[in-house]
C-alpha positions in Angstrom: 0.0 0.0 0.0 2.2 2.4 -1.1 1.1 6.0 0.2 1.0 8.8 -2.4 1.4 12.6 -1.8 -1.2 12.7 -4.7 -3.6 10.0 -4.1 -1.9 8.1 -1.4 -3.4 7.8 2.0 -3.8 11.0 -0.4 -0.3 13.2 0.7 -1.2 16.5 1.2 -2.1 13.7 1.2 -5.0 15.1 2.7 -2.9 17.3 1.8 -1.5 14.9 4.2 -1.1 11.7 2.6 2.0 10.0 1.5 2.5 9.3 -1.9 0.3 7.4 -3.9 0.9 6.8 -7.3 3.9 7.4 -6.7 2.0 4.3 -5.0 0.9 2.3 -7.6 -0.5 -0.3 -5.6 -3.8 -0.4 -4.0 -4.6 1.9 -1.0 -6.4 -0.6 2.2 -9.2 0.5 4.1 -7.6 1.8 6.6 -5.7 4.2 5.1 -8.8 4.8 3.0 -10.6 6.0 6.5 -7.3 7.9 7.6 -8.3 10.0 4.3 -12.0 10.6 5.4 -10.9 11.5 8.3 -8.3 14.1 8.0 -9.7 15.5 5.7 13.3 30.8 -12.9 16.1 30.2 -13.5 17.1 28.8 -17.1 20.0 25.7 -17.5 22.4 28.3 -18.1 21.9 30.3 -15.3 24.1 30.0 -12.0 21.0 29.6 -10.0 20.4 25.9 -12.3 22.8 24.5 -10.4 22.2 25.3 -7.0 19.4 24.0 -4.3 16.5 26.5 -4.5 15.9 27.7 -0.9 13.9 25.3 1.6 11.8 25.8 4.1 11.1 29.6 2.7 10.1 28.9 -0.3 8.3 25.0 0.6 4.9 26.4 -0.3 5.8 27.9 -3.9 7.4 26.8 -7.0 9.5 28.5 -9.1 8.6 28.7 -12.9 11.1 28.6 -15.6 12.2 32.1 -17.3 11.3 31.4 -20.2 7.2 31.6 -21.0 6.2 28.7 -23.0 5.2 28.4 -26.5 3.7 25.7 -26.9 4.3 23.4 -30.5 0.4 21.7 -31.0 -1.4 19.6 -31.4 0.8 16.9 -30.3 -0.1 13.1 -29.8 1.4 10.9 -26.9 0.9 7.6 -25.2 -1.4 7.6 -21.9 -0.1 5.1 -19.6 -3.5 3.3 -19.9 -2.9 2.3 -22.9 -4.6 5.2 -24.8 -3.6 7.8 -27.7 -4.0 11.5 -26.7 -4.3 14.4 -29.0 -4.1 17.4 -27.6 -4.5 20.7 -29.6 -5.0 23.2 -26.5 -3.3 24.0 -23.6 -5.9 27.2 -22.4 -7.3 25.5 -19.9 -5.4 22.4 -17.8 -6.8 20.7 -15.2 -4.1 18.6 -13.6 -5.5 15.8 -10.9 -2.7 15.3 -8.7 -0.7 17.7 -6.5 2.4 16.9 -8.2 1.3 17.2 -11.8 0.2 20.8 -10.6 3.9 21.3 -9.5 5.4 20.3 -13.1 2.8 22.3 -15.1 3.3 25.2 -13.2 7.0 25.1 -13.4 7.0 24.7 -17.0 5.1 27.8 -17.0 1.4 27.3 -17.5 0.2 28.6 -14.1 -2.1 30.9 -16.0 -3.7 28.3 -17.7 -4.6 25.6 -14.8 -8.2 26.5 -14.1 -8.2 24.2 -11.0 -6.4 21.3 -8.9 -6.8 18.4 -6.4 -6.8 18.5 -2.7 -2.7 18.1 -2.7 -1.7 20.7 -4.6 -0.7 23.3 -1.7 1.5 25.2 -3.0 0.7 28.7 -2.7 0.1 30.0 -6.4 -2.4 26.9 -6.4 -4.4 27.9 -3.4 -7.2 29.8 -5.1 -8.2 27.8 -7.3 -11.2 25.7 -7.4 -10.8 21.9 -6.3 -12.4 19.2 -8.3 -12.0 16.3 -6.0 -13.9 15.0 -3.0 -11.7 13.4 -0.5 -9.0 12.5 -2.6 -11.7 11.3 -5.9 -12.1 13.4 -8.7 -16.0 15.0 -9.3 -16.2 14.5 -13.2 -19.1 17.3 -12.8 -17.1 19.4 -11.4 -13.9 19.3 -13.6 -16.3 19.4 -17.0 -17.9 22.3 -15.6 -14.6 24.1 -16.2 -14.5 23.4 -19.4 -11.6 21.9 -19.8 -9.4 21.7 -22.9 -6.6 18.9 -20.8 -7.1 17.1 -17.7 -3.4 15.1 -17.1 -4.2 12.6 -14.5 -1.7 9.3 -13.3 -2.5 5.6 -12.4 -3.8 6.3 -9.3 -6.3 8.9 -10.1 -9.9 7.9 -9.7 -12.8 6.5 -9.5 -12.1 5.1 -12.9 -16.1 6.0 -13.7 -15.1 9.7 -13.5 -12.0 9.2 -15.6 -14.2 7.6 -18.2 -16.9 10.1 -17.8 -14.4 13.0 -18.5 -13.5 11.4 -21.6 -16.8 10.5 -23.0 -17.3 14.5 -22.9 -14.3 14.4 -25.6 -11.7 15.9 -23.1 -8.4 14.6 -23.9 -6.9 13.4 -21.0 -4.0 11.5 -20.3 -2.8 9.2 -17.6 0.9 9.7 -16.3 2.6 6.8 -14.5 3.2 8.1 -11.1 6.8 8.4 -9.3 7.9 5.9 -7.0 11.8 7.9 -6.5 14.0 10.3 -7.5 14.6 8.2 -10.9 11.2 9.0 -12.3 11.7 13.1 -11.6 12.9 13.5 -15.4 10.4 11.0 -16.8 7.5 12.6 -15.3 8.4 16.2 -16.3 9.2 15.5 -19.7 6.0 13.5 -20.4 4.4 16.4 -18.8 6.3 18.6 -21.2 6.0 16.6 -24.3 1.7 16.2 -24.0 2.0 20.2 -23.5 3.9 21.0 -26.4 7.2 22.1 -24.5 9.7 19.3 -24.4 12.8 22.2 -25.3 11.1 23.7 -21.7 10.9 20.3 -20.4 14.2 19.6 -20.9 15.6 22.6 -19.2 13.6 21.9 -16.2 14.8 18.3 -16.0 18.5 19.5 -16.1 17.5 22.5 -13.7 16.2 20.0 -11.2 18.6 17.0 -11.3 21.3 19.7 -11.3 20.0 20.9 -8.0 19.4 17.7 -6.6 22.9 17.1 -7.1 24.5 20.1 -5.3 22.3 19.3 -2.6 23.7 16.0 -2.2 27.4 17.7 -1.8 26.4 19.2 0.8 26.2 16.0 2.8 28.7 15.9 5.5 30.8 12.7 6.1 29.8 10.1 8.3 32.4 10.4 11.2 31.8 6.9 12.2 31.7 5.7 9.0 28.5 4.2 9.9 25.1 6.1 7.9 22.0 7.2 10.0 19.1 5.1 10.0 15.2 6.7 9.1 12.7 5.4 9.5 9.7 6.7 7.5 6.7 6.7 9.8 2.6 7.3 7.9 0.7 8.6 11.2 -2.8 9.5 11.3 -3.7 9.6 15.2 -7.1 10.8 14.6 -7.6 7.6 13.0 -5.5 5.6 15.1 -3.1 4.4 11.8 0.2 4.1 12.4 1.8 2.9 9.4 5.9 1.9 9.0 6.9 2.5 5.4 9.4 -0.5 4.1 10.9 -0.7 -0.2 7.6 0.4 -1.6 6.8 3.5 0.9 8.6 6.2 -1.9 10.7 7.2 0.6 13.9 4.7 0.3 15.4 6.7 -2.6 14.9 10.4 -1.0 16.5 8.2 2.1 19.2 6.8 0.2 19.8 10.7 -1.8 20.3 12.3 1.9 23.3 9.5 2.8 20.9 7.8 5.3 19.5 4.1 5.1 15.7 3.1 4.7 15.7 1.4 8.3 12.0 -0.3 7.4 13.7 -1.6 4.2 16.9 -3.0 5.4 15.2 -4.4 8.2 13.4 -6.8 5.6 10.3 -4.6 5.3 9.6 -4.9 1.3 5.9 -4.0 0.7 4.8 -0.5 1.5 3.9 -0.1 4.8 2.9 -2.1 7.7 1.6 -1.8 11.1 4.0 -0.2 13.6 4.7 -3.0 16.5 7.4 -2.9 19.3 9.5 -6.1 17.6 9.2 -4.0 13.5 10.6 -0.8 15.2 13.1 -2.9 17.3 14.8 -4.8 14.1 14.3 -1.2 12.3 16.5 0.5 15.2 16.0 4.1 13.7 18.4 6.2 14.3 16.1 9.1 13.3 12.5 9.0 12.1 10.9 11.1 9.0 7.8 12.2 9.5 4.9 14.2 7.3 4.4 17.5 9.2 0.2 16.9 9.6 1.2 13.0 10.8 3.6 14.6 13.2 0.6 17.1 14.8 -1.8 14.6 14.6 -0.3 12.6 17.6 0.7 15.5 19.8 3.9 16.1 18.4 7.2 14.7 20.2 5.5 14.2 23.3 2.9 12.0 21.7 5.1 10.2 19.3 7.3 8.9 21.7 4.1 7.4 23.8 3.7 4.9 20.6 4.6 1.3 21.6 8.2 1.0 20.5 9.1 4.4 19.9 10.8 5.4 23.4 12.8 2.5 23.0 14.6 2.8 19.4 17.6 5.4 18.9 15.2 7.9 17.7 13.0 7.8 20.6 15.2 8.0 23.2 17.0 10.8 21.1 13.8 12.4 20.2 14.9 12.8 16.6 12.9 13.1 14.0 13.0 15.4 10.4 9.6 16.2 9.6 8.5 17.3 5.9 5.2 19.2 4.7 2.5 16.7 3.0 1.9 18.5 0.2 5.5 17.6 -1.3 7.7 14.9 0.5 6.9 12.5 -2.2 6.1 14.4 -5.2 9.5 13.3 -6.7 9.2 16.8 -9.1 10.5 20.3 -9.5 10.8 20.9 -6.4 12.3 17.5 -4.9 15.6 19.4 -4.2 14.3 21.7 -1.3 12.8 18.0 0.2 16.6 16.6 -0.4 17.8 19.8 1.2 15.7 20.0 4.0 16.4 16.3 4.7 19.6 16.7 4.8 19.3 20.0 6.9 17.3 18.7 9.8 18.7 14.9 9.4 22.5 16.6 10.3 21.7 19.2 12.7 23.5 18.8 15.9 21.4 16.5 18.1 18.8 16.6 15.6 15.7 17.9 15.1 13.3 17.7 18.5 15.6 18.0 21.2 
């Protein structure tokens, strides 16, 4: 049950959920009731290279330079299985939070005439929202007269994806992220269905160029030995308490910041599973990554540490844990360097984050 920031136990998930389709498989019903109830600068510019500031600017992307001119009407593969022409970019709806990101940072802000729950970034906020805990109203995204919906995988119910193509809206499915290896696939496909692959490929290079001067800024390991994280999906309103292991969409981020996936190398190779004293025990985190809502939701530090097994692993008895917003810990986009960076920021502070 891998937990999407789009559609995962919805990222922003709620905007608080982790990420979905970046979580291709099947949400459970539990998570599914954690939903309901929590509700510029070009290649050639210096700034290409370095890591966009973090926690400042978390809530906003940062377009390209450039505006686009988009080359139409273009026809690409839908990851369904479809062909999609599109021949107008005046009116986008994309249908998961980090679609949003992409198509604004290529430039088409003005054109996106609405978004899902998990888009929160800021130049997003206004705009209408066409889905109803975490599924997309058909009614409400034909109503806007759409002349693209972009959608991935994960996006549903599947009657309201086939409802918005019986209207004759081209729309086309993206396959969602699962690490830091699909940030250039996503955002060209994005690019290419837009008419913009020159812009897409900028924004590619712009991105994986940050993500790597990020990860120079890792400090060595004095010990030799690499933190573990563990990545922790908490809901305490809805008493889920989830323990992400290989499938979670966290490993690679993990692995980017010079730490190791404790819930994978302890053997954990689904998603997630339930947190017990004996799973944290063999996970031994050194530090845990949490999304900020998850965090709140069970009281903070105070409250964390009062889950069965947390006191007793490193972390707890530490209290050390990096926390990220919902709305882009897994997005695995544009603006996956200020994640990496903030990571790395809080993960490598002295004594850690919560002290």
């Amino acid at each position: 049950m891998r937990i999407s920031q789009d559609h995962g136990p919805h990222q922003g998930q709620d905007a608080g959920r982790p990420a979905r389709g970046r979580a291709g498989a099947a949400l459970t019903v539990l998570v599914a009731l954690a939903l309901l109830l929590t509700g510029c600068g070009g290649g050639g510019n210096d700034s290409a290279s370095k890591p966009a500031k973090g926690a400042a600017d978390a809530d906003r992307v940062e377009p390209l330079a450039a505006a686009p001119a988009p080359k139409l009407p273009v026809t690409v593969d839908s990851a369904d299985g479809k062909k999609v022409t599109i021949d107008s970019t005046d009116r986008i709806v994309p249908l998961t939070g980090s679609l949003s990101e992409i198509v604004f940072t290529l430039g088409f802000g003005k054109q996106v005439v609405a978004r899902d729950i998990t888009a929160t970034f800021e130049q997003a906020e206004k705009l209408p929202v066409v889905t109803r805990a975490h599924d997309v109203s058909a009614e409400s995204v034909l109503s806007l007269k759409p002349t693209v919906v972009l959608a991935d995988t994960t996006t549903g119910p599947a009657e309201a994806i086939d409802q918005i193509r019986s209207a004759g809206i081209p729309l086309l499915v993206v396959e969602p992220a699962k690490g830091l290896g699909d940030v250039g696939r996503r955002i060209d496909t994005v690019a290419e269905a837009l008419g913009v692959p020159a812009a897409g490929t900028e924004l590619k290079e712009r991105t994986e160029a940050r993500i790597a001067a990020v990860q120079k800024t890792i400090p060595d390991h004095a010990d030799g030995e690499k933190p573990r994280v563990a990545f922790l999906y908490l809901r305490g309103s809805a008493s889920v308490y989830l323990l992400g292991g290989a499938e979670s969409g966290a490993s690679s981020l993990l692995e980017a910041a010079g730490a190791v996936d404790a819930g994978k190398t302890s053997g954990l190779k689904k998603d997630f599973t339930a947190i017990t004293s004996e799973a944290l025990a063999k996970a031994a985190p050194d530090a845990i990554l949490l999304m900020t809502k998850g965090f709140d939701s069970v009281g903070g530090m105070d409250g964390l540490v009062k889950i069965p097994g947390i006191a007793e692993t490193p972390a707890g008895m530490d209290r050390r844990v990096v926390t990220i917003d919902d709305g882009v810990l897994l997005n695995y986009g544009p603006r996956t360097d200020r994640v990496l960076a903030d990571i790395v920021e809080q993960l490598y502070a002295k004594g850690g984050k919560g002290q």
